[in-house]
C-alpha positions as CSV (number, residue, x, y, z in Angstrom):
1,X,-56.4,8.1,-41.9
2,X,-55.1,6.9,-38.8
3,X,-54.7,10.0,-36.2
4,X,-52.8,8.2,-33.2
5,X,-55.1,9.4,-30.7
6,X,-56.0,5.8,-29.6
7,X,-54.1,2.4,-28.6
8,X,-51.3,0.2,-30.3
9,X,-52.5,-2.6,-32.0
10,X,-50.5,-6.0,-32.9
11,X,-51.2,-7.6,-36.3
12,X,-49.4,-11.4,-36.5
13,X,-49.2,-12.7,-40.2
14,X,-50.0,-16.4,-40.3
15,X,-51.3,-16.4,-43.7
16,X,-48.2,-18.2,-45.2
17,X,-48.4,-21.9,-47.1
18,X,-44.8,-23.0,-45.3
19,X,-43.9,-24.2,-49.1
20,X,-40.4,-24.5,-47.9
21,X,-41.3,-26.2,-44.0
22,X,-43.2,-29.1,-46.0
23,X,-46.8,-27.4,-45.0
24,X,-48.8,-26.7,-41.8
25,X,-45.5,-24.8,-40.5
26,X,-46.9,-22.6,-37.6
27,X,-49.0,-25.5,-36.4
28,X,-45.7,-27.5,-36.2
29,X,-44.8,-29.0,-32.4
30,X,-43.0,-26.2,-30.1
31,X,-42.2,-26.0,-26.9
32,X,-45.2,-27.7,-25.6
33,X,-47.6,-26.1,-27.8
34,X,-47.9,-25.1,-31.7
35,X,-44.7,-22.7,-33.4
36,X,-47.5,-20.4,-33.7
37,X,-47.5,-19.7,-30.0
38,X,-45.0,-17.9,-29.8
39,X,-45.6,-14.9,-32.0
40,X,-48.9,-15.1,-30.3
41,X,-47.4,-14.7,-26.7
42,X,-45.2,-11.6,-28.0
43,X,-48.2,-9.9,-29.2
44,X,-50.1,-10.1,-26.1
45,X,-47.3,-9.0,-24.1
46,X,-47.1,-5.7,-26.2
47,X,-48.6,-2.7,-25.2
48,X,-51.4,-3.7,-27.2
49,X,-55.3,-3.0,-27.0
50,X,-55.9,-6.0,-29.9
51,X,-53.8,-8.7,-31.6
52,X,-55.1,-8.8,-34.8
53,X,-54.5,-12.5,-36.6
54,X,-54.4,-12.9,-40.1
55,X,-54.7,-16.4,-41.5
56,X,-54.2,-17.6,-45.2
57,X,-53.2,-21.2,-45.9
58,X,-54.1,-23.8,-43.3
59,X,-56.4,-21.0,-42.3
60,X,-59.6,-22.6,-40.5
61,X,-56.5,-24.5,-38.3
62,X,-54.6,-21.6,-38.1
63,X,-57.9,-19.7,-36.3
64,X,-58.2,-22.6,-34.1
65,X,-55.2,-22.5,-32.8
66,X,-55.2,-18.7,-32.0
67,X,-58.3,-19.1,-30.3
68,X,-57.3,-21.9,-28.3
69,X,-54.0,-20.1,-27.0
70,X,-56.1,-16.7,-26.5
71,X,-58.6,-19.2,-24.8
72,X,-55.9,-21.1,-22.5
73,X,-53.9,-17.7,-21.6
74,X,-57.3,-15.4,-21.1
75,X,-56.4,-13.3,-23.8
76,X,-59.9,-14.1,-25.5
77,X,-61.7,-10.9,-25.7
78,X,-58.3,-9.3,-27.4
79,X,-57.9,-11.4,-29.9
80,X,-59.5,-10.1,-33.8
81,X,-58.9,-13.3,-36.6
82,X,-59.8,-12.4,-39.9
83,X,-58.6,-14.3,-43.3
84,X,-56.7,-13.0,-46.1
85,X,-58.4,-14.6,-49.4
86,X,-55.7,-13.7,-51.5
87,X,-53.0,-14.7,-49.4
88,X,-51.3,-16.3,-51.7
89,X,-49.7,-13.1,-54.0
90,X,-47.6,-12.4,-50.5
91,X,-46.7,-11.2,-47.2
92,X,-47.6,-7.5,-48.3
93,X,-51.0,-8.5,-49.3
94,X,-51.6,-10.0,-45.7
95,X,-50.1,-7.5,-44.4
96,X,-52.9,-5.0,-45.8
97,X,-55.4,-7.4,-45.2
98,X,-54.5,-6.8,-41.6
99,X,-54.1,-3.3,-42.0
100,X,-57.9,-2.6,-42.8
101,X,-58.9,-4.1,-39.9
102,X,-57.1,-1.3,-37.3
103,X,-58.8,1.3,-35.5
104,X,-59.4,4.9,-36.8
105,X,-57.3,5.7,-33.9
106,X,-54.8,3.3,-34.1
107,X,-51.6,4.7,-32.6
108,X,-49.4,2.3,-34.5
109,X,-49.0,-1.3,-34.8
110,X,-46.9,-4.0,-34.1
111,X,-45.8,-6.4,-37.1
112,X,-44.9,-9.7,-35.9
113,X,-44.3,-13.2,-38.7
114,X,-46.1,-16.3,-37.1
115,X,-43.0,-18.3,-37.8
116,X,-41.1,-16.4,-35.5
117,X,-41.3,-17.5,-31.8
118,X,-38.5,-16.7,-29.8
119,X,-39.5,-12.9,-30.0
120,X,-38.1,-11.0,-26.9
121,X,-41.0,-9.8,-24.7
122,X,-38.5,-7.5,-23.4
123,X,-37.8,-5.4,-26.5
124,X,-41.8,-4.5,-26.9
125,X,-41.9,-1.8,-24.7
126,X,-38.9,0.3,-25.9
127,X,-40.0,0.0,-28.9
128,X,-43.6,1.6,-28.0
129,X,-41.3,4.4,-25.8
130,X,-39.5,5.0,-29.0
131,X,-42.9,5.8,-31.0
132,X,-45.0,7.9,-28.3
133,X,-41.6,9.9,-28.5
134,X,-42.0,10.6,-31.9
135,X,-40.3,8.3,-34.4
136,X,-42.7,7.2,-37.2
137,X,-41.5,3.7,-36.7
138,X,-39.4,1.6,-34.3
139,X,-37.6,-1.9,-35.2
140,X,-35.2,-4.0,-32.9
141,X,-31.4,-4.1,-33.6
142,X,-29.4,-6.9,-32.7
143,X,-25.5,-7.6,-33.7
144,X,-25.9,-4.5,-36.6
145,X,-29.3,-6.5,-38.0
146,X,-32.3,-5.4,-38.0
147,X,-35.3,-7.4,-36.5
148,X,-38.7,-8.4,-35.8
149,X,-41.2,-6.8,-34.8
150,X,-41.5,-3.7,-36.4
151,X,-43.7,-1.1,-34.5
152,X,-45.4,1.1,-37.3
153,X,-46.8,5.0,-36.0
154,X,-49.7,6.4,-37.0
155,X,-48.1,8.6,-39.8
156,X,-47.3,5.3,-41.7
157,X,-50.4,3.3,-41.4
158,X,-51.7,4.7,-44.3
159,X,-48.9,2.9,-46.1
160,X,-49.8,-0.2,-45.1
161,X,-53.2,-0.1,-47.3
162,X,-51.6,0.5,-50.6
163,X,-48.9,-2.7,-50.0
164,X,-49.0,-5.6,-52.9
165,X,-46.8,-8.6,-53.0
166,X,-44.2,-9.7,-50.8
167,X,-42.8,-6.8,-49.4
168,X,-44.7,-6.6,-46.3
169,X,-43.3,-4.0,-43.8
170,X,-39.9,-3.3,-45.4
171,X,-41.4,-0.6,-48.2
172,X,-42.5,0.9,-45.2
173,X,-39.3,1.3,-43.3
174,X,-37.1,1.6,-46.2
175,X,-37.1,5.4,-46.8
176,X,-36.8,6.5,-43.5
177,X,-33.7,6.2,-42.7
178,X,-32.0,8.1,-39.5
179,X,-35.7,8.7,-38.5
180,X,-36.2,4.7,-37.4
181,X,-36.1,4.5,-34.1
182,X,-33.5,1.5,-33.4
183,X,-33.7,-0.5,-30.4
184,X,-31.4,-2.9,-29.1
185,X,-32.6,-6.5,-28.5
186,X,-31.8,-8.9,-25.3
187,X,-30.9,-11.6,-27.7
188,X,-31.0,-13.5,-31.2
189,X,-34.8,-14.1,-30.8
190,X,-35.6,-10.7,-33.1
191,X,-33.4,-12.7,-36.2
192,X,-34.8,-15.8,-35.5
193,X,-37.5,-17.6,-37.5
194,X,-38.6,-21.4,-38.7
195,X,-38.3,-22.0,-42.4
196,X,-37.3,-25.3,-42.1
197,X,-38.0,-28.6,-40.2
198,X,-34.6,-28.6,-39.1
199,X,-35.3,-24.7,-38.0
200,X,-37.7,-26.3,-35.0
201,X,-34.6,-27.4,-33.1
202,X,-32.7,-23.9,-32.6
């Protein structure tokens, strides 16, 4: 069981097929580099020890292109991949495939979606503040919504290993009610992900 003695840690799922993108959605063209990028660059910027990457479909392409952007932005020795075989059943499933992979010690983690890359760097480190203060978890507000990325504590972690299906962080967050710490985001980018082809031009 996770004590909280030791570092954050950042787990980015990019295990999904993009069913609904047409395929090969995070290694889609953005902003000069891959859609994958982004959540990649959010995750380094957190208060972070690792960034764990979990891949799924796509996954051997997936892995190359988190190694090249670790490579490219000297983020190399940070950077854990590891592959979620059964992927497919859903989010939750990557999500504890992840999950296994944290430090005894972990002091919570950081849940970011590979399909999200406008996350703002600027809401990381509240949302770290809110947790070393004592909330069991920590999520982004913006406009009354809740966003991405969830910060998990150490309390909860043990959640994670128990997840299934699609759920992913939200069976986590769900029952705690005035207890998650809610922190309010610079802009839109904590809302907004890629589903779509058409997604790529907002």
């Amino acid at each position: 069981m996770a004590t909280g003695a030791g570092e954050f840690e950042a787990i980015v799922l990019a295990a999904g097929a993009g069913s609904r993108f047409g395929g090969g959605k995070l290694l889609a063209p953005w902003m000069g580099g891959v859609l994958l990028d982004g959540a990649l660059a959010a995750a380094f910027a957190a208060p972070v020890g690792r960034v764990i990457v979990v891949t799924g479909a796509d996954g051997e392409a997936v892995a190359t292109a988190a190694r090249a952007f670790a490579q490219r932005t000297g983020e190399f020795a940070r950077l854990h991949v590891v592959h979620a075989e059964d992927h497919a059943q859903g989010m939750g499933v990557s999500l504890r495939r992840g999950a296994a992979e944290l430090a005894a010690d972990c002091a919570g983690v950081f849940v970011l979606l590979g399909d999200m890359p406008r996350l703002p760097h600027a809401v990381l480190a509240p949302l770290a503040d809110a947790v070393r203060a004592g909330a069991p978890a920590a999520a982004p507000m913006f406009e009354s919504q809740r966003g991405h990325p969830a910060l998990i504590g150490a309390e909860l972690l043990p959640g994670l290993l128990a997840l299934t299906g699609d759920a992913g962080a939200r069976n986590i967050l769900k029952d705690l009610g005035e207890r998650l710490a809610r922190v309010a985001a610079p802009d839109d980018g904590v809302l907004f992900d890629v589903d779509e082809r058409g997604d790529l031009a907002g």
